[in-house]
VEXVEXTOR-306575 format. One record per atom (N, C-alpha, C, O, CB): atom name; z, x, y negated; residue number from 1. Coordinates in steps of 0.1 Angstrom, whole numbers. Last residue first. Glycine has a CB too. Example, Ala and Ser with C-alpha at 12.3 -4.5 7.8 and 13.67 -1.06 7.14 Angstrom:
% VEXVEXTOR-306575
 atom     w     u     v seq
    N    71   128    22   2
   CA    71   137    11   2
    C    79   129     0   2
    O    80   134   -11   2
   CB    57   141     6   2
    N    78   132    57   1
   CA    78   123    45   1
    C    78   132    33   1
    O    85   142    33   1
   CB    90   113    45   1
END
This chain:
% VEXVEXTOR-306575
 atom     w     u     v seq
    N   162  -212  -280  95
   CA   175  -205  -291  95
    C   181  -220  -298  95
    O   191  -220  -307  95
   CB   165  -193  -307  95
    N   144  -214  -268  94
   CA   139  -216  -279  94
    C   152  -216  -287  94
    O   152  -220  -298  94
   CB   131  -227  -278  94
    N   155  -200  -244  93
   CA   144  -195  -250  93
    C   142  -204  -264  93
    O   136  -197  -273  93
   CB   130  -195  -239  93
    N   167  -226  -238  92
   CA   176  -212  -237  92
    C   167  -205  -245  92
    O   172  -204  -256  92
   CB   178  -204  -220  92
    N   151  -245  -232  91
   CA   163  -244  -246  91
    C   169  -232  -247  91
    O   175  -228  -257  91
   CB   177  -254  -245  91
    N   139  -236  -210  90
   CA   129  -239  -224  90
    C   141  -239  -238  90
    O   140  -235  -249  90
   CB   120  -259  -223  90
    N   158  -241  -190  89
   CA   153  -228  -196  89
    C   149  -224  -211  89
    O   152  -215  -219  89
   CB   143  -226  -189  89
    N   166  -265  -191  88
   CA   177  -259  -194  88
    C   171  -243  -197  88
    O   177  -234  -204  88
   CB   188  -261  -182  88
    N   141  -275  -182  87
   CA   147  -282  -196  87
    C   159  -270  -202  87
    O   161  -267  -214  87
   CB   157  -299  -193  87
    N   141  -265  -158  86
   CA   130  -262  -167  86
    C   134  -270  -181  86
    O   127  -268  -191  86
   CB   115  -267  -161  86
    N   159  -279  -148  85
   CA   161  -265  -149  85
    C   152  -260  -156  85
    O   155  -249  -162  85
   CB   160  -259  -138  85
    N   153  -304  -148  84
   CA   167  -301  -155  84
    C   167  -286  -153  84
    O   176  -281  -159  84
   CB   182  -309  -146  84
    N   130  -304  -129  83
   CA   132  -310  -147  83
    C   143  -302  -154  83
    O   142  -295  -163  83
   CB   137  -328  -149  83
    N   136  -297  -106  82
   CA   126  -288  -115  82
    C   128  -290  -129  82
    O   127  -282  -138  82
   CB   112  -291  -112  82
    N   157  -317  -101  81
   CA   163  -304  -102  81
    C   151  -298  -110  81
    O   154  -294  -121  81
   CB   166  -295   -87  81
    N   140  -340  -100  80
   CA   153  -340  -109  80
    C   156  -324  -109  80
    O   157  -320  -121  80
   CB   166  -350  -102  80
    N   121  -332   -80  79
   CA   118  -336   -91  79
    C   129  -334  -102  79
    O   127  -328  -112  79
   CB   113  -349   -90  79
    N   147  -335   -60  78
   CA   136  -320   -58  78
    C   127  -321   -77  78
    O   128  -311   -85  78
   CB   117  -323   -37  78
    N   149  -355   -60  77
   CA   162  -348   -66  77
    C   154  -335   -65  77
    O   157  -325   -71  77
   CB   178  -349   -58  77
    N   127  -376   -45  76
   CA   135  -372   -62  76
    C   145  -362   -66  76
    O   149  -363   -78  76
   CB   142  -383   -68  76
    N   125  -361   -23  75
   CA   116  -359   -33  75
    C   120  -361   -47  75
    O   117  -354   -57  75
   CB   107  -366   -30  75
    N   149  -369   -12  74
   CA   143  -360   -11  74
    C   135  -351   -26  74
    O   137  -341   -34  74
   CB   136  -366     0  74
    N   151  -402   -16  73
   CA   158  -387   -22  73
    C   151  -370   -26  73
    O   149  -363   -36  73
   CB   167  -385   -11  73
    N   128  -412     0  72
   CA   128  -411   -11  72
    C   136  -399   -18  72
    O   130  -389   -23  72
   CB   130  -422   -14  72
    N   143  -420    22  71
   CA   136  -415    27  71
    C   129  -411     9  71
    O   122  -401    12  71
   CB   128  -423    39  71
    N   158  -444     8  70
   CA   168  -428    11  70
    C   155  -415    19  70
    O   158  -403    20  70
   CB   186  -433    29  70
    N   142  -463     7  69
   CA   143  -458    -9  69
    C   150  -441    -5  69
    O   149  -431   -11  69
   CB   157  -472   -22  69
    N   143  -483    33  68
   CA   132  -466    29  68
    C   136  -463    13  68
    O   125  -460     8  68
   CB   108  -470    30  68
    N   160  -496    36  67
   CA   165  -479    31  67
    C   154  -476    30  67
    O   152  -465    25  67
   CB   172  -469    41  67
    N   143  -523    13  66
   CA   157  -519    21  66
    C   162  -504    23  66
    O   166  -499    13  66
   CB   156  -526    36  66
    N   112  -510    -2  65
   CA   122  -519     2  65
    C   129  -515    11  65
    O   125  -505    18  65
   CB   119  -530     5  65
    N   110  -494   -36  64
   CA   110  -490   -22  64
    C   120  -500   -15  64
    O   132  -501   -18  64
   CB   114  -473   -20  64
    N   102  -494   -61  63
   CA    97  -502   -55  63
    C   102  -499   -36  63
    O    95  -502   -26  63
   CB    83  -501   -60  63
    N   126  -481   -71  62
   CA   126  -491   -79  62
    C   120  -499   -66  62
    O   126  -508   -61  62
   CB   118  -490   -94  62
    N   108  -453   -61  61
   CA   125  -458   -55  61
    C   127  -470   -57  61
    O   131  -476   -46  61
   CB   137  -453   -62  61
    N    94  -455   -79  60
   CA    87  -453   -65  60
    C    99  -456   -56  60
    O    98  -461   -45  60
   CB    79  -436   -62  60
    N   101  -450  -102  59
   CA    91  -463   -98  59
    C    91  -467   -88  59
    O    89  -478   -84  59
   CB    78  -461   -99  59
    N   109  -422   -99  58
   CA   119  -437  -100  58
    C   113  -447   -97  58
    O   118  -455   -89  58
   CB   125  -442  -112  58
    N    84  -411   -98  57
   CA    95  -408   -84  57
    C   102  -417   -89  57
    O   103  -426   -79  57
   CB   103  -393   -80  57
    N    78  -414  -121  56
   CA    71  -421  -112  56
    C    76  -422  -102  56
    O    75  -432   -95  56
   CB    61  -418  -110  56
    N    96  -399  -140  55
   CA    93  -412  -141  55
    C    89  -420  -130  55
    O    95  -430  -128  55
   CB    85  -413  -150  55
    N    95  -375  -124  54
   CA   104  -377  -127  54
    C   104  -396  -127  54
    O   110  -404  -119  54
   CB   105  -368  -137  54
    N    67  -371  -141  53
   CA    65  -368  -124  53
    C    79  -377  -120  53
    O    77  -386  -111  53
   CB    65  -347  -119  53
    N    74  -370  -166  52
   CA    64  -375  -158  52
    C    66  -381  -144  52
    O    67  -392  -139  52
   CB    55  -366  -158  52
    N    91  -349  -170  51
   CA    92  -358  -170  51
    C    87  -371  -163  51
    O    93  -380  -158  51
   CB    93  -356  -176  51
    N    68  -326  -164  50
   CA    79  -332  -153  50
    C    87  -339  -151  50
    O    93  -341  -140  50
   CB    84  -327  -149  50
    N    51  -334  -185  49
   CA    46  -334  -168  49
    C    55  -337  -164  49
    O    57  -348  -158  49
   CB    41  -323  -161  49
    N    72  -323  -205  48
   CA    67  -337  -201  48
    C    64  -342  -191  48
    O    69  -351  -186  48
   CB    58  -340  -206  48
    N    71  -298  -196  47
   CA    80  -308  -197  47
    C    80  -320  -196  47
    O    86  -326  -188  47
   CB    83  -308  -205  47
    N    47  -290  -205  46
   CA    50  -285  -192  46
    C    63  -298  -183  46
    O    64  -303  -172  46
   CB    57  -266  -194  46
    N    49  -292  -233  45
   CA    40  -300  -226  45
    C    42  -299  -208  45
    O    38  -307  -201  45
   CB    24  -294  -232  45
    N    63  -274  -239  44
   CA    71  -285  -240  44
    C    59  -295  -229  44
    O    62  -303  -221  44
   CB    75  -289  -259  44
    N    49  -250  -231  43
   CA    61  -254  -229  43
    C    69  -269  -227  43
    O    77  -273  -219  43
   CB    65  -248  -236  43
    N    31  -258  -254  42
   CA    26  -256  -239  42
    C    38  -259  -233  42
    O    39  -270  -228  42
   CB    20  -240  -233  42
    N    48  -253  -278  41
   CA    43  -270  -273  41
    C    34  -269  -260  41
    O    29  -280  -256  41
   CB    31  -279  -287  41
    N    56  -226  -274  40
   CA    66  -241  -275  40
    C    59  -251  -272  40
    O    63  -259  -263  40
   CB    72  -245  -289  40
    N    35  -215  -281  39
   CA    42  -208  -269  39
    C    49  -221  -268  39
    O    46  -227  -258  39
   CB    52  -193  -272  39
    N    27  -225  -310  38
   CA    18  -228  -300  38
    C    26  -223  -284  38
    O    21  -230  -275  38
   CB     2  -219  -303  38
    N    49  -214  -322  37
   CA    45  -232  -322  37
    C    39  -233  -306  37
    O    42  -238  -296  37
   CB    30  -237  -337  37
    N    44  -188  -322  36
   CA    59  -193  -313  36
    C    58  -214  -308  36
    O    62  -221  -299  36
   CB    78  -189  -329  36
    N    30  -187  -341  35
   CA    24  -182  -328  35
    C    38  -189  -315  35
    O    38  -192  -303  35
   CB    23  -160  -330  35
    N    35  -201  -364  34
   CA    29  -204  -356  34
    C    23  -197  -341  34
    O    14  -200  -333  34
   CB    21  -207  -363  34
    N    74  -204  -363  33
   CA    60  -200  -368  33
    C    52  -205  -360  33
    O    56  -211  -349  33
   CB    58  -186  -371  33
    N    92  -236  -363  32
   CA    89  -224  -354  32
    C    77  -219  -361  32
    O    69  -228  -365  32
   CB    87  -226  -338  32
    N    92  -263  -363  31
   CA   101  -257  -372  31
    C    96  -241  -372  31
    O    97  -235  -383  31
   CB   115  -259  -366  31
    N    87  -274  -341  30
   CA    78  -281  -352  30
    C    84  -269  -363  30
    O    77  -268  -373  30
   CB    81  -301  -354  30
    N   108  -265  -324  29
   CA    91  -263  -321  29
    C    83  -265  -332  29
    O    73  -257  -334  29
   CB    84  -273  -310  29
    N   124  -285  -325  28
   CA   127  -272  -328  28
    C   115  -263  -328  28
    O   116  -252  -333  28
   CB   138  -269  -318  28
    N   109  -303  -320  27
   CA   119  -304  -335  27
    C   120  -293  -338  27
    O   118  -289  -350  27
   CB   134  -309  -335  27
    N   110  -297  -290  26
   CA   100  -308  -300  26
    C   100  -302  -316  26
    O    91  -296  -321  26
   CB   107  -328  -300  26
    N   137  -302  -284  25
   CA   134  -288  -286  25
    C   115  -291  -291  25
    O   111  -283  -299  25
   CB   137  -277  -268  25
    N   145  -326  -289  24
   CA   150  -315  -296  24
    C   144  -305  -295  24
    O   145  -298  -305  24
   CB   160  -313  -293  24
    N   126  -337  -267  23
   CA   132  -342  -278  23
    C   135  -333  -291  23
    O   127  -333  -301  23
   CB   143  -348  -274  23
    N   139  -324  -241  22
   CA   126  -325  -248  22
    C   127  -327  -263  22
    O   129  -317  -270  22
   CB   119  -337  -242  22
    N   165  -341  -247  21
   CA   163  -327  -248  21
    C   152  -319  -254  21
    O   152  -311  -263  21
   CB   165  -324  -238  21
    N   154  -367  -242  20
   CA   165  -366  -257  20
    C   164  -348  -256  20
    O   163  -343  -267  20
   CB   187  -376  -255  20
    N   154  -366  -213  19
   CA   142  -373  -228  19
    C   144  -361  -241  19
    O   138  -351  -246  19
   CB   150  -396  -237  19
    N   176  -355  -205  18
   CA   162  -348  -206  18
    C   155  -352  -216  18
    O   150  -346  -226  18
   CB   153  -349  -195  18
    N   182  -387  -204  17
   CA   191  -372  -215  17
    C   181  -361  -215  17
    O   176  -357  -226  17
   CB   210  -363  -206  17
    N   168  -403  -190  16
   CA   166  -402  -202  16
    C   179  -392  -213  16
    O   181  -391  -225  16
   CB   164  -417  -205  16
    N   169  -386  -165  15
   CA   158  -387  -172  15
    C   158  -391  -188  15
    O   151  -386  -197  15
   CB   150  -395  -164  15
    N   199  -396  -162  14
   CA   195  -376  -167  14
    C   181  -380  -169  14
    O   180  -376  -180  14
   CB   198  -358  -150  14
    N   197  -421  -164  13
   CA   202  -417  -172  13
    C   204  -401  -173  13
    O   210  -396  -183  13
   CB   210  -424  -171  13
    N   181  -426  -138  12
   CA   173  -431  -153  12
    C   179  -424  -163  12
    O   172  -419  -172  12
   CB   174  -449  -158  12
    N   197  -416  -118  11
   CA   187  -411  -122  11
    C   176  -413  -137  11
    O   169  -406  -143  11
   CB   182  -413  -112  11
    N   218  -433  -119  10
   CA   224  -425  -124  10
    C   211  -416  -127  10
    O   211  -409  -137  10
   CB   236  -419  -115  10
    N   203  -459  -114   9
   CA   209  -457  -124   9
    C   214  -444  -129   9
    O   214  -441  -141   9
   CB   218  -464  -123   9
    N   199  -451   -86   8
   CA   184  -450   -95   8
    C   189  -453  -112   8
    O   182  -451  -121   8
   CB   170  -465   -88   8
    N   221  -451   -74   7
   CA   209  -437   -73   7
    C   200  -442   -85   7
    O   196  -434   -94   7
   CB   197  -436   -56   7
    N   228  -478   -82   6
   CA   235  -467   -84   6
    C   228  -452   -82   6
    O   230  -442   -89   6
   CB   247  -469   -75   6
    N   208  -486   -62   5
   CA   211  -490   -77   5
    C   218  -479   -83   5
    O   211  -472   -91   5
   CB   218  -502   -78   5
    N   218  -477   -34   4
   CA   199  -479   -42   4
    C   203  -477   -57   4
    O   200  -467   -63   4
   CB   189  -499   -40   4
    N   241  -490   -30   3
   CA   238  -474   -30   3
    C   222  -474   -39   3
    O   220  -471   -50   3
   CB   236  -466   -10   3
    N   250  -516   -51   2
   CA   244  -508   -39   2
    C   241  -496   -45   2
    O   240  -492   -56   2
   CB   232  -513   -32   2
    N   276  -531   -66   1
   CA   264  -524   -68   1
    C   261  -516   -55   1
    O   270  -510   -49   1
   CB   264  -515   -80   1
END
C-alpha cells in the first residue's frame, strides 16, 4: 500500500468514527428539553459542516494525481483537527 492510500484510509476511518459521534450526540439532543434541543442541533449542525468539509478534502486527495495529494495534507489535517476538536467539545457539553 502507498503512502496516498494509507493517508486517505486512516482519514475515512476518524471521519467515519466522528460520523458515529455526531451520531450520538444527535440522540443525545433528541432526548434534551427544548431550549437545550435547539442549543444542540445548531451545534450539531456546525458538525456536520465540518464533516462536510472533511468529506470533500478526501475527495480532493482520492482525486489528486502522483504527489500532488502531499500538497493536500496540509489542508486536510487542518480540517481533521477542527472536526475532532469540535466533536470532542460538543460531547463534553452535552454530558
Amino acid at each position: 500500500m502507498d503512502d496516498k492510500s494509507a493517508y486517505k484510509q486512516k482519514f475515512e476511518a476518524r471521519l467515519e468514527q466522528w460520523g458515529a459521534e455526531i451520531d450520538k450526540l444527535e440522540a443525545k439532543a433528541k432526548e434534551a428539553g427544548a431550549d437545550a434541543r435547539l442549543k444542540y442541533q445548531s451545534e450539531i449542525k456546525e458538525l456536520r459542516a465540518k464533516q462536510d468539509e472533511g468529506i470533500e478534502k478526501l475527495k480532493k486527495l482520492g482525486e489528486a494525481q502522483g504527489e500532488a495529494w502531499k500538497d493536500l495534507k496540509s489542508g486536510i489535517e487542518s480540517a481533521w483537527d477542527a472536526l475532532g476538536k469540535a466533536v470532542r467539545n460538543a460531547a463534553d457539553r452535552f454530558g
